[in-house]
C-alpha positions in Angstrom: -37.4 8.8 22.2 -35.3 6.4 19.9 -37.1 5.1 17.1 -35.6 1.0 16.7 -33.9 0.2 13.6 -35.3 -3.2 12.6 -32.4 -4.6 10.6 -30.5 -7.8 12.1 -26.7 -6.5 12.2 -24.2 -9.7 12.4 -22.7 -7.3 14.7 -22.6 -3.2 16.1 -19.0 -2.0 16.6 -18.5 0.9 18.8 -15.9 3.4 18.2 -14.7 4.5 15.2 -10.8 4.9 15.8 -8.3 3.0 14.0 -9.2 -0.5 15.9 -13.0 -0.1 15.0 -12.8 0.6 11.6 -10.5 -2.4 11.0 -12.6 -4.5 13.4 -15.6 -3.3 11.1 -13.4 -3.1 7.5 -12.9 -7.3 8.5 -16.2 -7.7 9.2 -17.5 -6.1 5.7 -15.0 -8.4 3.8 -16.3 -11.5 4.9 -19.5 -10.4 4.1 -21.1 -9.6 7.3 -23.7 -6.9 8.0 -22.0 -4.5 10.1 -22.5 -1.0 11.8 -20.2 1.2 13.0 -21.3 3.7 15.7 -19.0 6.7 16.6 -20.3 9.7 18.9 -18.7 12.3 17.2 -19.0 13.4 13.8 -16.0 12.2 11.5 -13.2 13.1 11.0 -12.4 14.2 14.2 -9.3 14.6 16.8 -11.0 13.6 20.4 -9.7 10.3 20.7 -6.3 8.4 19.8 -6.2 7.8 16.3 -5.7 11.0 14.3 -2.7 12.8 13.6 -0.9 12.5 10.6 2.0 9.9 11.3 2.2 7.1 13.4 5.5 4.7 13.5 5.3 1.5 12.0 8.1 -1.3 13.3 8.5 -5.1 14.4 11.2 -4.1 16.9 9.4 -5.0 20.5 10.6 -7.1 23.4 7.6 -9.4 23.4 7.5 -12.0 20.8 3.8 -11.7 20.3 3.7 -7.9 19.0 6.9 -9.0 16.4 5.0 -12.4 15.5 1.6 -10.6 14.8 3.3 -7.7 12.7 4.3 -9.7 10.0 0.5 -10.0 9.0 -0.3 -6.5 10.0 2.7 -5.2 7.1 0.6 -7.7 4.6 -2.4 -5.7 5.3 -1.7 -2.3 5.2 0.3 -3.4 1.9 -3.4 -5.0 0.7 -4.8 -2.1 2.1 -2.5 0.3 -0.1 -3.1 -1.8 -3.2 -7.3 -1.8 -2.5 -7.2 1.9 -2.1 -5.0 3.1 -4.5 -3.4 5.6 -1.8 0.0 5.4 -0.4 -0.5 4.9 3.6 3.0 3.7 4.5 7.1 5.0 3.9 9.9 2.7 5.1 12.5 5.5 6.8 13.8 2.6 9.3 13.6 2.3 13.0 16.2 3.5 15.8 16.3 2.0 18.6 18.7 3.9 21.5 19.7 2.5 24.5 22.5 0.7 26.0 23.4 -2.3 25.3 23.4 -4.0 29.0 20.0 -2.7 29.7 16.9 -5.2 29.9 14.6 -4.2 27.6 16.9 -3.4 25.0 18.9 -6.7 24.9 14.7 -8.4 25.3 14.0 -6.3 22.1 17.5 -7.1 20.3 17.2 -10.9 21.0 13.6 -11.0 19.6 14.2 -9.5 16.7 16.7 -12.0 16.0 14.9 -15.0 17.1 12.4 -13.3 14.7 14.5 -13.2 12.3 13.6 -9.7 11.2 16.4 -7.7 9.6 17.9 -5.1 11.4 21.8 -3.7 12.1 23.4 -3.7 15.2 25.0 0.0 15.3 27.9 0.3 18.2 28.6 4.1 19.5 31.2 5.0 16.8 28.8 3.4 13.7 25.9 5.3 15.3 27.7 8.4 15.5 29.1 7.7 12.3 25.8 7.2 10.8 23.6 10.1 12.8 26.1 12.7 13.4 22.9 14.9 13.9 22.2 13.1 17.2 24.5 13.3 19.8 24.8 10.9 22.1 26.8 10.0 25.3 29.8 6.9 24.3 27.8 4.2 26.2 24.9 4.5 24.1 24.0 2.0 20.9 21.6 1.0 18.2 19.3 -1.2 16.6 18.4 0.2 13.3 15.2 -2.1 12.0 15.1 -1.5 8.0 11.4 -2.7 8.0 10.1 0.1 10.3 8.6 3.2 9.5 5.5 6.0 8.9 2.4 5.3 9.0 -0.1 8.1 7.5 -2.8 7.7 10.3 -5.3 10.2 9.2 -5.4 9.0 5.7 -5.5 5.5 6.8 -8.6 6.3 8.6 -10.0 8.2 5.8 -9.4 4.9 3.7 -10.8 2.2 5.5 -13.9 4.4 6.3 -14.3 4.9 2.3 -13.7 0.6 2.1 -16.5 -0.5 4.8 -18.8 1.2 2.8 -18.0 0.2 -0.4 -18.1 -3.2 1.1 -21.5 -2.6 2.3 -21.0 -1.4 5.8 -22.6 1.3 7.6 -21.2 3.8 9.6 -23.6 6.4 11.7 -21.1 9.2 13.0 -22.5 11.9 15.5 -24.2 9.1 17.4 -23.4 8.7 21.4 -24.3 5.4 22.8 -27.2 5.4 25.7 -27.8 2.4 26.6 -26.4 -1.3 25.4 -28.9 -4.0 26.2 -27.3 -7.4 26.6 -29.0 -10.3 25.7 -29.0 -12.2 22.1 -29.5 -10.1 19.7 -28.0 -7.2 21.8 -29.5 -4.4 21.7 -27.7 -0.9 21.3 -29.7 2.4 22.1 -28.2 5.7 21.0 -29.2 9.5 21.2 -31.1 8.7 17.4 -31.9 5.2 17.5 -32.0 1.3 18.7 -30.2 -1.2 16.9 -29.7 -5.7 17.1 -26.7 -7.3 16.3 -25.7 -10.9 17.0 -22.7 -9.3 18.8 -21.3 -6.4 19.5 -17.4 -5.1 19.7 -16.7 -2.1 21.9 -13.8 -0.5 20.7 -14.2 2.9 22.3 -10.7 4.0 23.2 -10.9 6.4 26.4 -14.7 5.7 27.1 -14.6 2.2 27.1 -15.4 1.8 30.7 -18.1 4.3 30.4 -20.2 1.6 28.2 -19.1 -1.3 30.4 -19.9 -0.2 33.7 -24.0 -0.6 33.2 -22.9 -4.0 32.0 -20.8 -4.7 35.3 -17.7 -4.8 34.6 -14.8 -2.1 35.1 -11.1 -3.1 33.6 -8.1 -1.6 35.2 -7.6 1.5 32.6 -5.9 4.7 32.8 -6.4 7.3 30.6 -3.9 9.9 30.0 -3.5 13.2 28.0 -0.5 13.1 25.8 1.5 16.3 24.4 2.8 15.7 20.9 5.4 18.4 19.9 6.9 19.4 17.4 10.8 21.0 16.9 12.1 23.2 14.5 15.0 22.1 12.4 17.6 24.9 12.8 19.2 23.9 9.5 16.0 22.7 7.2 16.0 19.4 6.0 18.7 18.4 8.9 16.0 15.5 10.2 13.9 15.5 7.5 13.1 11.9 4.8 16.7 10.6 5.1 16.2 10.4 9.0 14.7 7.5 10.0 11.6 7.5 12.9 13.7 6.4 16.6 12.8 5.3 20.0 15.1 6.1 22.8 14.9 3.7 26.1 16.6 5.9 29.0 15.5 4.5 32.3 19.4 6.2 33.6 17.4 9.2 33.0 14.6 8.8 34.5 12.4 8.7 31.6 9.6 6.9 29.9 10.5 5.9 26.0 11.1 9.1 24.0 9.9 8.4 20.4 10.3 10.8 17.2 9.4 10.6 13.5 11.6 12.6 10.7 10.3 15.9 9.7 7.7 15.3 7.1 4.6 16.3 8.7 5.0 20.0 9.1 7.8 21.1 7.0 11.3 22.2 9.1 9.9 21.1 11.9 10.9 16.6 13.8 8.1 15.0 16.2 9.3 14.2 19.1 7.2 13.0 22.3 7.5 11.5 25.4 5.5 8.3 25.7 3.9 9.4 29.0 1.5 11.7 30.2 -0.9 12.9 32.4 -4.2 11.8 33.6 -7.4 12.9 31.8 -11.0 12.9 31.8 -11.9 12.6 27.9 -14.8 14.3 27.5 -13.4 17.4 29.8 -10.0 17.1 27.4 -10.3 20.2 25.2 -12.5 22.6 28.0 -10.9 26.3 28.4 -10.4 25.3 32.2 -8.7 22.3 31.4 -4.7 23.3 30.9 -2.5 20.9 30.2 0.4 20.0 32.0 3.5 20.3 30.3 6.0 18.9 32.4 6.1 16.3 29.9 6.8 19.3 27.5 9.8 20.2 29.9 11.4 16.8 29.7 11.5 16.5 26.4 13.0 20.1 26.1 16.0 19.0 27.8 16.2 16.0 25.8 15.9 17.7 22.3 18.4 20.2 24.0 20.7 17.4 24.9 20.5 14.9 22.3 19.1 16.7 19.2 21.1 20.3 18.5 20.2 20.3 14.8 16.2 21.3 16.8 15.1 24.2 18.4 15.0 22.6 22.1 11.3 24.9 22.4 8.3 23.3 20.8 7.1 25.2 17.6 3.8 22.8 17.4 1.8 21.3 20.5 -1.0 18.7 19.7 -2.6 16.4 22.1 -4.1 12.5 21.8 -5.6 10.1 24.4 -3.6 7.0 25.7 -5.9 4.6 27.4 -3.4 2.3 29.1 -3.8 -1.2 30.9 -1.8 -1.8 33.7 0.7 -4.2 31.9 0.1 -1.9 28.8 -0.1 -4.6 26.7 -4.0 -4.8 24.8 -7.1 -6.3 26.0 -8.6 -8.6 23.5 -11.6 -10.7 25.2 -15.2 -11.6 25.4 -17.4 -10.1 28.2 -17.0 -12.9 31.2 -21.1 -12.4 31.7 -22.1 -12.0 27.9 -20.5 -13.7 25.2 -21.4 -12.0 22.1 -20.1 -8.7 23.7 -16.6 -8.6 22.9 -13.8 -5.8 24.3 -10.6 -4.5 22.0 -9.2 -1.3 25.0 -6.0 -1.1 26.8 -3.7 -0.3 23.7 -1.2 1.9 25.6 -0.6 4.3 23.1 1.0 1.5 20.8 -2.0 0.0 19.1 -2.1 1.7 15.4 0.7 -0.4 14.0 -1.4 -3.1 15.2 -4.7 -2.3 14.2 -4.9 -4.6 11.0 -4.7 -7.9 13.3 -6.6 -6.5 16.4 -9.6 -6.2 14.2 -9.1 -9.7 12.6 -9.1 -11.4 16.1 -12.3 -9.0 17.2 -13.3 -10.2 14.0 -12.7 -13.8 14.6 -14.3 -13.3 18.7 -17.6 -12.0 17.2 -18.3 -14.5 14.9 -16.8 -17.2 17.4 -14.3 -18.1 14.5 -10.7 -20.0 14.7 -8.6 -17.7 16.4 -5.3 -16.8 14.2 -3.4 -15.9 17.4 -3.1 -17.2 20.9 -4.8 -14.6 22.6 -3.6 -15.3 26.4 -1.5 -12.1 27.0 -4.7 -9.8 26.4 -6.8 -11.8 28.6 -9.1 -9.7 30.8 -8.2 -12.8 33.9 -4.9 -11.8 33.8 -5.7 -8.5 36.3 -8.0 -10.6 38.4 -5.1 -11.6 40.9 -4.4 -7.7 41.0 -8.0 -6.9 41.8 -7.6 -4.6 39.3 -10.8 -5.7 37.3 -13.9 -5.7 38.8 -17.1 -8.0 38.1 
């Protein structure tokens, strides 16, 4: 039986992936008690938020993302210069496409309305520039000077070290049993009961698996990703003078293609397809439980196609969790039924870059502060009309 842990928490955040520890990190600088819960004992590659690299850019066609990243590059700076350890490189950020399709001219007329600076590249400066990439005559680029790596696992590593420092808590190797709503809430685990004046579920792939006691189910999908990695046939070919690139193909068929420069593994360029395939997350990493790798396939070709300086066979395979919202933009809200429970789920395998502002507006939704952003594109009432979120 859980013995009950009689401290007040200002609030219990759930999930200790990127977007939980900088829910809690904001929570612990404004001098709040907080606790953050994580089933599994840290560090730990189950969820979506290890890895070693994640890109880092302001290039997207939605005006929101660009306008919230220019206070999510102050904070990983802040976080740098709190830490003392390097967490970001600026290598740039290609954008492939052609120039009549949708999203790329959406994404091309933000960044300028943005004013974020970037280079238009035409097929001749882009083959001038990458001759390492070869591409058909109709394709062209955005190269974003801003964009670049992100070192995920280290970030993680960091902002766990901060919250502490700041006075959080973290319990790791804790699953969640039962939450309790009511004010204070009341959060059960396999040890222990904890109170907090709110609570902030931020539990990646299992986030409907603590919300449907609480009745509510959101409209996610969670998906198994392949994350791959090709060998440079001449060695240093894609390596710190390449910069991190995201292909948009829909000609082909395809989903956005991403890569990072060879830094990771040395010799060998990350390159994924942002796409995968359905996934049960605690069944992810069972014996019976292959993965598909058609994704693996498609990729293949591309590398083949568009990359000869790679082996076009994968030399690494690694696999991450998307949990994706139909829209697969984020869902940012308050429980409709329960106030003080707030939800951060539904970041579509784009939320790292992002993390530093998602956990200031959980922030600002658990302590019912000023919200610094207007918050109505990660509404949970926008899927209502679908009846894709049920109450």
């Amino acid at each position: 039986m859980a013995t009950t842990h009689s401290e007040l928490y200002d609030a219990i955040v759930i999930g200790a992936g990127i977007e939980g520890c900088f829910t809690s990190y904001h929570f612990a600088k404004n001098k709040r008690k907080v606790l953050l819960l994580e089933q599994f004992f840290l560090p730990h590659s189950r969820g979506s938020s290890h890895g070693q690299t994640r890109i880092i850019r302001r290039a997207y066609p939605e005006e929101f993302y660009t306008k919230m990243m220019e206070e999510c590059y102050q904070i990983w700076a802040q976080l740098e210069n709190e830490s003392g350890t390097k967490l970001y490189r600026q290598a740039g950020f290609l954008v492939l496409g052609k120039k009549e399709e949708a999203e790329f001219r959406a994404l091309w007329a933000n960044l300028s309305k943005q004013g974020v600076e970037y280079k238009y590249l035409d097929s001749e400066e882009l083959k001038r520039r990458f001759p390492n990439i070869r591409l058909p005559p109709e394709q062209v680029g955005i190269l974003e000077s801003s964009g670049g790596v992100l070192y995920a696992n280290k970030a993680l590593k960091v902002l766990q070290d901060l919250i502490r420092q700041l006075g959080g808590v973290i319990h790791d190797g804790e699953k969640v049993a039962e939450i309790k709503p009511g004010f204070p809430v009341t959060v059960t685990t396999t040890t222990r009961s904890y109170q907090a004046k709110s609570l902030v579920i931020t539990a990646g792939p299992w986030t409907n698996q603590l919300l449907l006691p609480l009745g509510i189910q959101l409209p996610l999908q969670t998906l198994r990703i392949n994350v791959c990695y090709w060998r440079e046939k001449d060695p240093g070919s894609y390596g710190e003078n390449f910069p991190c690139f995201f292909g948009l193909f829909p000609d082909l068929g395809l989903h956005h293609i991403y890569g990072l420069p060879a830094t990771e593994y040395p010799g060998m360029m990350k390159i994924a397809y942002h796409h995968g395939n359905k996934a049960d997350p605690d069944e992810r990493d069972c014996p019976s439980a292959s993965p598909d790798v058609a994704d693996v396939q498609i990729v293949s070709s591309f590398v083949r196609d568009y990359f000869p300086g790679l082996q076009p066979q994968p030399a690494i395979m690694e696999s991450c969790m998307y949990t994706n919202s139909p829209d697969a933009n984020f869902i940012l809200d308050r429980h409709p039924k329960h106030a003080n429970i707030i939800i951060g789920a539904g970041f579509s395998g784009h939320g790292f870059k992002l993390a530093p502002v998602v956990g200031k507006v959980l922030y600002e939704l658990g302590t019912k502060s000023t919200l610094s952003y207007d918050l109505t594109p990660f509404q949970i009432r926008r899927f209502y009309h679908l009846n894709k979120a049920s109450l």
